[in-house]
N, C-alpha and C positions, 0 to 999 in steps of 0.2 A: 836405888839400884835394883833392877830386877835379879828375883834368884835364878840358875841357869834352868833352861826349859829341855823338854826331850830327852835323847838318850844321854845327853852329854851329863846330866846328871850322875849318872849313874859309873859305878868303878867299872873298871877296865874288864875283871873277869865277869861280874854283870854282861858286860855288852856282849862278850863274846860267846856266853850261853844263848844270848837272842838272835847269833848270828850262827845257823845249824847248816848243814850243809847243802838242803833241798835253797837255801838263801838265794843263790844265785840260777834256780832250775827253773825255766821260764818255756812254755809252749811256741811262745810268737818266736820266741829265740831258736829255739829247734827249726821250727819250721822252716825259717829264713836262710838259717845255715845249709839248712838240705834243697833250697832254691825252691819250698811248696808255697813259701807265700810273701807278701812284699806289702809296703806301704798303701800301693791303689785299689790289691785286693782286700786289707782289712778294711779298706775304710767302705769299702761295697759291701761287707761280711756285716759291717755294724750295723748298715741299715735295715738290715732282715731281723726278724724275728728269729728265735729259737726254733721254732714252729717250722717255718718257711723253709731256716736252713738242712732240717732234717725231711723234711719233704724233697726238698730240692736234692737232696742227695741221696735219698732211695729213688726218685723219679732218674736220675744219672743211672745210678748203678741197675734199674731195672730197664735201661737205654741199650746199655752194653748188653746186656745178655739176649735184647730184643722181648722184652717184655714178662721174660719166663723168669720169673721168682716165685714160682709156685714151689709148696713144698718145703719152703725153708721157715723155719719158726721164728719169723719176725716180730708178733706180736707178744710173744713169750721171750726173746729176745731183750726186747727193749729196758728191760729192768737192769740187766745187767752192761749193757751197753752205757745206758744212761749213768751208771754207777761207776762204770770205768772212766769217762770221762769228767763227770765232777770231781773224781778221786786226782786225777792229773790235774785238773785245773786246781784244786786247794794245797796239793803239792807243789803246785809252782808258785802260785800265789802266797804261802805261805811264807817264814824266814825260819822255822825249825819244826820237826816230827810232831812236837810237843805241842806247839800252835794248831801244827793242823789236825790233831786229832782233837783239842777242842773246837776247834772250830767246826768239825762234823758231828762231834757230841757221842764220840764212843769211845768203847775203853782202851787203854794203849794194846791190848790184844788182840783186840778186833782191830785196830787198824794195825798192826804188822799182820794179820790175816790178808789183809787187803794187798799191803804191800807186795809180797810175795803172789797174792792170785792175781794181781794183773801189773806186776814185773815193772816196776813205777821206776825204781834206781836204773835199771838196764835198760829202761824206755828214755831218760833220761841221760845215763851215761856214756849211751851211744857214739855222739859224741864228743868232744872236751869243750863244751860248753860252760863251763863252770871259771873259767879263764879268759874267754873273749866277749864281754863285755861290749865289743863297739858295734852287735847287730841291736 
């Protein structure tokens, strides 16, 4: 007889410490509910590079304005840009605070720093997302 595998091993208040509240906070999920994105456009988003996609979307946004992005501190910019979005993406990906702040490898005060400088629950709780489940 095998012993039981996964979480099911584990007692009840166990499981429920691994299940924190960011558990159910997912980007593709947001997106979808607000109509920015759908099954045809991720699977075209996949094919690009990281690279490509941010190229591709300052060349957009320097479209719109006709070319004049002069002046704005893009290059010095990007540090924190890049920062805000891995931060939502390991919040959403995660299943609790606790996961993800190892999983970035800093202290639990540096990340509620984080939390708070780029507003990750209110980006998230926008919202009731945490309830529908079927996007």
């Amino acid at each position: 007889m095998l012993p039981w595998v996964g979480r099911w091993n584990l007692s009840w208040k166990k499981q429920r410490r691994l299940q924190g509240k960011n558990k159910h906070y997912s980007l593709i999920k947001k997106l979808r509910l607000e109509n920015r994105s759908n099954d045809e456009f991720e699977v075209m988003l996949s094919q690009l590079t990281l690279e490509e996609v941010i190229g591709l979307k300052l060349e957009l946004a320097s479209k719109v304005l006709e070319g004049r992005l002069f002046g704005l501190p893009i290059w010095y910019s990007m540090h924190s840009i890049v920062q805000d979005a891995v931060f939502k993406w390991v919040y959403s990906a995660s299943r609790t605070k606790a996961e993800a702040t190892r999983f970035l490898g800093i202290s639990q005060s540096d990340f509620y720093d984080l939390v708070k400088k780029y507003k990750v629950d209110d980006y998230f709780s926008e919202l009731d997302i945490d309830n529908d489940d079927k996007v």
